[in-house]
C-alpha positions in Angstrom: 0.0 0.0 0.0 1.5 3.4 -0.8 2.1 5.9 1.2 3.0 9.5 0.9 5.2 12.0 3.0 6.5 15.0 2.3 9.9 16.1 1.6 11.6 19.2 1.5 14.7 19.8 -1.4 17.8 21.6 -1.7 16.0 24.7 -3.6 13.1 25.2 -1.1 10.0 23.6 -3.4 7.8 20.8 -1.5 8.3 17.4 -3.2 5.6 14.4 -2.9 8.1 11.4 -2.7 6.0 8.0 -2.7 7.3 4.8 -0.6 5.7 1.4 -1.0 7.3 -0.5 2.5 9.4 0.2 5.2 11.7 -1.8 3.4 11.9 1.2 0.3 12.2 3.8 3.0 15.1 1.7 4.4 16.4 1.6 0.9 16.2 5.2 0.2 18.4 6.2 3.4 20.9 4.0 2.6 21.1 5.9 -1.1 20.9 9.3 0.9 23.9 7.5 3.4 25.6 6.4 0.0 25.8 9.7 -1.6 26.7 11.8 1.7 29.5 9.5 1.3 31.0 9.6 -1.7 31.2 13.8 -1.2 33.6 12.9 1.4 36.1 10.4 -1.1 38.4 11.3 -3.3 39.9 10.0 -6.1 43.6 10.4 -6.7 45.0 10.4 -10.1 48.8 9.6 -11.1 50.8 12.9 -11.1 51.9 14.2 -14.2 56.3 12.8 -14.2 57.7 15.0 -17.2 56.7 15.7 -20.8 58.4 12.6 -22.5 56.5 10.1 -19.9 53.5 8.9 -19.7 53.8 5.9 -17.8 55.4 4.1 -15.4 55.8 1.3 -13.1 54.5 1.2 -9.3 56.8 -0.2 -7.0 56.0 0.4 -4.1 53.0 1.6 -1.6 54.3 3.8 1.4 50.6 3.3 3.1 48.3 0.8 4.1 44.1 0.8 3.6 43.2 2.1 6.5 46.4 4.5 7.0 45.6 8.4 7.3 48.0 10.0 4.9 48.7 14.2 5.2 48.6 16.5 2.2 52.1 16.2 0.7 53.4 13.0 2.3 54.8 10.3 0.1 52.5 7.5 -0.7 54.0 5.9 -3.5 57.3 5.4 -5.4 57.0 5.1 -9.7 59.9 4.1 -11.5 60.5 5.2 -14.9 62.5 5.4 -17.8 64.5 7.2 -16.1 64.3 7.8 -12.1 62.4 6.8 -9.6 59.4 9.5 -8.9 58.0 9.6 -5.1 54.3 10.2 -5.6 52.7 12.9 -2.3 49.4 12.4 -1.8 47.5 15.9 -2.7 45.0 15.2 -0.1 45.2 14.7 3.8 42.7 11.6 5.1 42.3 8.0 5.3 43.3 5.5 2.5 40.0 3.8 1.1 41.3 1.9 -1.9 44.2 1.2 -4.0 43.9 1.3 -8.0 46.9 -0.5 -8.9 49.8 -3.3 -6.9 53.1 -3.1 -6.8 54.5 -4.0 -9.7 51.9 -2.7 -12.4 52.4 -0.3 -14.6 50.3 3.1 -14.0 49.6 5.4 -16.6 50.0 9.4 -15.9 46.4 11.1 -15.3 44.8 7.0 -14.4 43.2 6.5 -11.4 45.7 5.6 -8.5 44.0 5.7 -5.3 41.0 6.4 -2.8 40.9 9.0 0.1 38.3 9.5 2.7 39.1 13.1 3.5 37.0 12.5 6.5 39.9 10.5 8.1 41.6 11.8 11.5 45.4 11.0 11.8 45.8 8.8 14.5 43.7 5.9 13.4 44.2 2.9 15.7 43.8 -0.8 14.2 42.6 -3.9 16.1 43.0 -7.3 14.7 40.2 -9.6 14.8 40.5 -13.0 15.6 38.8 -16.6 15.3 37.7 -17.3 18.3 39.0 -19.9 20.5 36.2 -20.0 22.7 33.3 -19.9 20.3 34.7 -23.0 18.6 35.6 -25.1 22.1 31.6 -24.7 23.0 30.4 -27.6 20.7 33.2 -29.5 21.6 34.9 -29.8 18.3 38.1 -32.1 18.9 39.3 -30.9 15.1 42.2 -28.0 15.8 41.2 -26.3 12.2 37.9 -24.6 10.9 36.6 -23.9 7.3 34.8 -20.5 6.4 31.7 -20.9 4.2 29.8 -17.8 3.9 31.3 -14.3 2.8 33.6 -11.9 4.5 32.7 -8.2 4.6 35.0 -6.6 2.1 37.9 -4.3 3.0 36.3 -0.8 3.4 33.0 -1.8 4.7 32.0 -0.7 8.5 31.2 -3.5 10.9 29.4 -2.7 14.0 30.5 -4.9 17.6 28.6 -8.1 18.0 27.2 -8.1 14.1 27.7 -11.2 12.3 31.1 -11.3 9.9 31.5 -15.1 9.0 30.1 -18.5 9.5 32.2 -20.9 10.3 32.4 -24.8 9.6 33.6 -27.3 12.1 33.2 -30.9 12.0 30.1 -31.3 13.5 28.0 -27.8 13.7 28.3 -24.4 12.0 29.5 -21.3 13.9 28.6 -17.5 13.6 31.4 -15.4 14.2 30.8 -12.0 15.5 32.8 -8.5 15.5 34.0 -7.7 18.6 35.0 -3.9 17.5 32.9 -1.5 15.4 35.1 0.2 12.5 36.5 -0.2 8.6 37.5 -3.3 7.7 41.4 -2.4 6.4 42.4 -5.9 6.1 41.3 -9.8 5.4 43.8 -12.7 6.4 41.5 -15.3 4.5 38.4 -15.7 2.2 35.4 -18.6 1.5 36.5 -21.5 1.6 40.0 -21.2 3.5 41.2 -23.6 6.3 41.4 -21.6 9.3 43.7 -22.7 12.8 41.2 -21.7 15.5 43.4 -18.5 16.8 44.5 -17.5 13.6 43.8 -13.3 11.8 40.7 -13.3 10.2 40.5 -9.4 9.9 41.9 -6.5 10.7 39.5 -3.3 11.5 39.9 0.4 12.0 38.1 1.1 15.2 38.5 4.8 14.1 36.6 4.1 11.1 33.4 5.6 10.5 30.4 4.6 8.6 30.2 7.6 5.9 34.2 6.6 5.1 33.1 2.6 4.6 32.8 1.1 0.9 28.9 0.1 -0.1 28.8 -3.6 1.2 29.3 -6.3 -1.8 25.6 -8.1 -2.6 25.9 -11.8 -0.7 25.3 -15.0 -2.9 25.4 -18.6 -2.4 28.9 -19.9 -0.8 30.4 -23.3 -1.8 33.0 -24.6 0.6 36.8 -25.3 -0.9 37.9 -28.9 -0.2 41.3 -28.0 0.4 43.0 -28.3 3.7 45.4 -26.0 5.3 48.7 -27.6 6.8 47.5 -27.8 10.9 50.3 -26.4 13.0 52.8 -28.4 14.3 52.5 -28.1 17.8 48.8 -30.2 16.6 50.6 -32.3 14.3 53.0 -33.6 16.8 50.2 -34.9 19.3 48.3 -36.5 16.0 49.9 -40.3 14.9 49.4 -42.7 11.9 47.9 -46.0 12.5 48.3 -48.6 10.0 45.1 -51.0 9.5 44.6 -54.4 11.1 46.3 -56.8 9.4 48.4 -54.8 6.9 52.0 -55.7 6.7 54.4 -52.3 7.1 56.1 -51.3 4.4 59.5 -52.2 3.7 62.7 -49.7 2.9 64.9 -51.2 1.1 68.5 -49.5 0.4 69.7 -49.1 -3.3 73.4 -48.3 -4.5 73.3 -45.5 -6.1 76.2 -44.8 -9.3 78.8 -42.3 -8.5 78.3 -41.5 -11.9 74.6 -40.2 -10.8 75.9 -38.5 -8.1 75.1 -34.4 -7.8 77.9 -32.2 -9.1 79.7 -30.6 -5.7 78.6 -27.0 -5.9 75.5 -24.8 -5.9 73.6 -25.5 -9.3 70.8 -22.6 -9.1 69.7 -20.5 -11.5 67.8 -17.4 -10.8 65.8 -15.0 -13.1 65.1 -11.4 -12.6 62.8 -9.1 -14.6 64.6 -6.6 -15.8 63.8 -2.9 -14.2 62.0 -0.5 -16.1 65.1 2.0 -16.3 67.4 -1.2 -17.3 65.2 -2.2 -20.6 65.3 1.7 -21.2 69.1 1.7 -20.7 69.6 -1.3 -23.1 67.4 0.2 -25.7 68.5 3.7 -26.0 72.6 2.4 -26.1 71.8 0.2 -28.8 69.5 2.8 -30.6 73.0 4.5 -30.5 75.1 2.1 -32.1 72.4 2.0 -34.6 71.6 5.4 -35.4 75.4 7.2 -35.1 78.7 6.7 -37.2 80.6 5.7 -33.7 84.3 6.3 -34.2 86.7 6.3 -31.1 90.0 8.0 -31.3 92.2 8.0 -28.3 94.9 9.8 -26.4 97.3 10.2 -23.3 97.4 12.9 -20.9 100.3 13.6 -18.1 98.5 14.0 -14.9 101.8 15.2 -13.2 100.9 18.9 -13.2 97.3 18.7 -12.6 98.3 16.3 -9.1 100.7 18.7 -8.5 98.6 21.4 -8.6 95.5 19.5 -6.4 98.4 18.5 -4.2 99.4 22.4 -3.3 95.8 23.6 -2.8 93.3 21.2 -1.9 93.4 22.3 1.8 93.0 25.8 1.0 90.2 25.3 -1.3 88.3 22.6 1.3 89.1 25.2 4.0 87.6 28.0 2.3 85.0 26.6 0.3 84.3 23.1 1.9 84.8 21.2 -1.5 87.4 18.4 -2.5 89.4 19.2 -5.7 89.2 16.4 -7.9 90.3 15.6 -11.5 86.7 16.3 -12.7 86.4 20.0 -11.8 89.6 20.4 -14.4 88.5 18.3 -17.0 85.0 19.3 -17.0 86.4 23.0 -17.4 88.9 21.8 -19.9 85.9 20.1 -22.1 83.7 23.4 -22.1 86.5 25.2 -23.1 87.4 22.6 -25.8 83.8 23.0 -27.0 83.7 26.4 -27.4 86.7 26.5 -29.7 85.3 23.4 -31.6 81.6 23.8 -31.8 80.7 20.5 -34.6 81.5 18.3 -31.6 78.9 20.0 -28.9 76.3 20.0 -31.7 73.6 17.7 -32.9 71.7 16.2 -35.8 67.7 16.7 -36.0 66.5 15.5 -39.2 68.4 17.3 -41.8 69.7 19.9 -39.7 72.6 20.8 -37.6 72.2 22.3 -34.3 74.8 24.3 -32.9 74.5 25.3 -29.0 75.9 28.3 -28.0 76.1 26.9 -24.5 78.3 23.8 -22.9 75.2 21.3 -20.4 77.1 18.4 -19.8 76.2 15.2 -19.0 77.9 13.5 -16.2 77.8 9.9 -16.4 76.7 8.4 -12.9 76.3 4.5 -11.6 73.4 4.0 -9.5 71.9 0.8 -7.6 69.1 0.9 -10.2 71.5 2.1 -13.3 73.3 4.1 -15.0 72.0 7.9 -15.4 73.3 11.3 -16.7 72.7 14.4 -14.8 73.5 17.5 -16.4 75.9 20.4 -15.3 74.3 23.4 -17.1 76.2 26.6 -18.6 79.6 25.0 -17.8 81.4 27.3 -20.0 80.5 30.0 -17.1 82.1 28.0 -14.3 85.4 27.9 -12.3 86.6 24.7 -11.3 85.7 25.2 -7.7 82.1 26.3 -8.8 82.5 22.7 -10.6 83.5 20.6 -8.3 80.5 21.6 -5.4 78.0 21.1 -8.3 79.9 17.5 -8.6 79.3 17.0 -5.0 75.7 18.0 -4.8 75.2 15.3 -7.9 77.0 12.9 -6.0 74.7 13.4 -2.4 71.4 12.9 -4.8 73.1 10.0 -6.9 73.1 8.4 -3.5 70.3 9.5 -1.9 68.6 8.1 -5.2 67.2 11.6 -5.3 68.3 12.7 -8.8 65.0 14.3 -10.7 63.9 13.6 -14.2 64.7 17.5 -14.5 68.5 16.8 -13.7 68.3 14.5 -16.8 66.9 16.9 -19.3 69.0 17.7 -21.9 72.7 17.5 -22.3 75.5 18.8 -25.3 78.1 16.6 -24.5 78.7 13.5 -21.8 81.3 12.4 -19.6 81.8 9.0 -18.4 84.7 8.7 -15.7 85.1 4.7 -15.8 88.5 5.5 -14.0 86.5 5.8 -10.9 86.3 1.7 -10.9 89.8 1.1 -12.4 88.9 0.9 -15.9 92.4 1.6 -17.6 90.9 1.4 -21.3 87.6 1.6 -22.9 85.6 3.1 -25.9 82.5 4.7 -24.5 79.1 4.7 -26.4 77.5 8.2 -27.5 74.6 9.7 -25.4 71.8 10.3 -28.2 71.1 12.9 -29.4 74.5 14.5 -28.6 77.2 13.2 -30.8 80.2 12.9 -28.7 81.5 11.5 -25.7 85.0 12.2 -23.5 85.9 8.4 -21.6 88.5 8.7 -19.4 90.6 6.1 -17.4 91.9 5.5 -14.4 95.5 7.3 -13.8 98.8 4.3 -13.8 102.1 5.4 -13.4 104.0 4.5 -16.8 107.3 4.6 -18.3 107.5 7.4 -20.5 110.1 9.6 -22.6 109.9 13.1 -21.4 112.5 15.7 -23.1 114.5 12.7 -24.2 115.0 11.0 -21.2 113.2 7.9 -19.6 111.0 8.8 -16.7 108.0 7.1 -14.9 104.9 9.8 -14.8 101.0 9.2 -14.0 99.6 8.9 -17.1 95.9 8.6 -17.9 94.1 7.4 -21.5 91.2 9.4 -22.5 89.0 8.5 -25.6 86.3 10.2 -27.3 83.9 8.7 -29.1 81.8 10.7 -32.0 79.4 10.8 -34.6 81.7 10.3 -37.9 78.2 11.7 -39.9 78.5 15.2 -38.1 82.4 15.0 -36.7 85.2 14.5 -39.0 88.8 13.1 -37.6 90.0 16.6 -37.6 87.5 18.2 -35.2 87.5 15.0 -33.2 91.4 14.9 -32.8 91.9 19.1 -32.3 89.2 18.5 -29.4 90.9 16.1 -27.7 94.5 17.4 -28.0 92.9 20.3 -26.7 91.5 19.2 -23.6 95.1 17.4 -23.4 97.1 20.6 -23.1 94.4 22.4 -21.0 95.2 19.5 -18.2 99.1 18.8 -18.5 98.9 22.5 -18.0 96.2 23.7 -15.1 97.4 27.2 -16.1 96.1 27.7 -19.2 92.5 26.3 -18.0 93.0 29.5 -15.2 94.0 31.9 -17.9 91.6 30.3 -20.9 94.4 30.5 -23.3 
């Protein structure tokens, strides 16, 4: 029979709303509960990384369902082609829902996660358990239970004493009850599991309120897995096997074995490893190069006796005064910008069928990483003094191992060098950074026996090798670059003087 009451809207007007049962009226508030919910969730999207990216791989979740999170704090770590991007959340609440696990791959603008913005910081957590004593009461001798009906799903509010699972035991069927009132966060097992009486079922957020909770999954008919869970040992040793009447034991009996069939001595594992996102990128872009560039390597040996020399004399005065080390970097990055600048094919580029020539020296500094190797860049080098080098070197070095280094740090780039010295490399032929199309290698610094001014002495002496892009670079420019940066560091003076 229908029934009519009046109701009074948003704009003022009188509305005649009709109701057949109690049961519609009860279904109506919990529409008018549903939407006074979602106006207090959020959804989070993925963050916008830089204007090459689009996507990216989630590796890890900083927060929990359940766990408030404040405006700005880290939720999330994305790895990309190139760094690793820490994701803030841009709201403060509690964390409803997660769009995506570790390990998939999220693409920029796509749903990422939930928020109540409701949530107070501070939520507290209780685990719910099976209990001991429910089970004991019908005098179940089997240590081990079986859910058959459906769990409440995480985000939905439980009240205390309301019905959350029914439980199978050998002989009757058990109705578990909450015994806290909050959002479920968390469930340790599903229809169908094998459950030690003691054991997690849930975990719940007695903080939790009812407007926060997800809508409550429609029930449906339950069928009962048949597997077993292992029962714990402390069961297991107090439970023994008892052969039938009348059925002979079996009998063991011992076999020689060939030494021939023996196991090899020795650990014969293999292991695989997916390949990080930043590794496939790595591997593709240094074969891209050998691909796309006219590589050709030509090589050279530089005296380090005057550039030690001089670090020897002044590198207290310099870490006194400025609170910097004086390395061989500072000098040869100085020495390579001012290189450039009086050979300017090899700190251009090819786009298309064009050359482009930079008025300005951004190098690339090639650094090793946990993840990889990367390429921070050292902008307007050409402006620099070697001191104002080296700090900028020790700033990239504290974020290379922090694993802070920003996909802006990357950007860009005229020229690269790689420093395999630093690991003892004495010789190599390093590979061209694309799009720039040239690269300075140098070596690790080993005292040789050399001929200086006709006679035979032992100096430090260091290979250096640049590698560049025959189709843009011809021998000449390549060669005059390199002897260039040769003098400018068997003689620190010149670099001070830019002569």
């Amino acid at each position: 029979m229908l029934r009519l009451i009046l109701k009074t809207g948003k704009s003022g007007a009188i509305s005649i709303v009709p109701l057949r049962t109690n049961a519609l009226a009860a279904t109506s508030a919990r529409v008018m509960a549903s939407q006074s919910r979602f106006l207090t969730e959020k959804l989070v999207k993925t963050p916008p990384m830089a204007d090459s990216i689009t996507e990216g791989t989630l590796t890890k979740w900083h927060k929990s369902i359940g766990e408030y999170i404040a405006r700005d704090e880290p939720i999330a770590t994305i790895e990309t082609d190139k760094v690793d991007v820490t994701v803030n959340s841009a709201e403060s609440g509690t964390v409803l829902e997660f769009f995506a696990k570790e390990g998939d791959n999220v693409l920029v603008g796509s749903n990422l996660f939930k928020v109540d913005l409701d949530g107070i910081a501070g939520a507290v957590s209780a685990s719910i358990t099976v209990a001991a004593a429910a089970i004991s009461a019908v005098a179940s001798p089997s240590p081990t239970t079986t859910i058959v009906s459906s769990l409440p799903a995480v985000g939905e509010y439980v009240t205390r004493d309301e019905p959350i699972a029914t439980i199978e035991t050998d002989k009757v069927d058990v109705t578990v009850n909450s015994a806290e009132t909050g959002v479920i966060l968390e469930l340790y097992a599903k229809s169908g599991d094998t459950l030690a009486v003691g054991s997690n079922l849930f975990k719940v957020n007695t903080n939790g309120s009812a407007n926060s909770a997800a809508p409550k999954s429609p029930s449906g008919p339950v069928v009962a897995a048949t597997v077993v869970a292992p029962v714990a040992a402390s069961v297991a040793a107090q439970t023994s096997t008892i052969a039938p009447k009348g059925t002979a034991a079996p009998v063991l009996t011992a076999v020689a074995i060939d030494d021939s069939l023996r196991t090899p001595v020795g650990s014969r594992f293999e292991r695989r490893v997916k390949m990080t996102r930043m590794r496939k990128t790595i591997s593709s872009r240094l074969k891209d190069s050998q691909n796309t560039a006219a590589s050709l390597t030509t090589f050279n040996e530089i005296d380090m006796s005057a550039l030690m020399e001089f670090r020897k004399a002044y590198k207290d005065a310099v870490l006194e005064k400025h609170g910097v080390k004086i390395g061989f970097m500072g000098a040869f990055i100085k020495a390579s910008a001012q290189a450039l600048k009086e050979v300017p094919e090899v700190n251009a580029r090819i786009e298309g069928d064009e050359v482009v020539y930079s008025d300005f020296v951004d190098i690339s500094i090639a650094v090793a990483t946990p993840k990889g190797l990367v390429t921070p860049v050292l902008r307007n080098c050409e402006n620099w003094n070697i001191v104002e080098t080296e700090k900028a070197m020790a700033e990239l070095g504290k974020k290379a191992k922090a694993n802070a280094i920003t996909i802006e740090d990357l950007a860009g780039g005229t020229f690269t060098i790689s420093n395999g010295g630093t690991f003892g490399s004495l010789f190599g032929t390093p590979i061209i950074n694309q799009p720039q199309s040239a690269i300075l290698g140098m070596h690790a610094v080993k005292d040789r026996v050399v001929a200086v001014n006709g006679k035979v002495e032992v100096r430090p002496m260091m290979y250096v090798a640049l590698t560049y892009d025959h189709r843009l670079i011809d021998g000449r420019e390549a060669v005059t670059f390199l002897v260039r940066v040769k003098e400018l560091i068997e003689d620190p003076r010149r670099l001070l003087l830019e002569i």
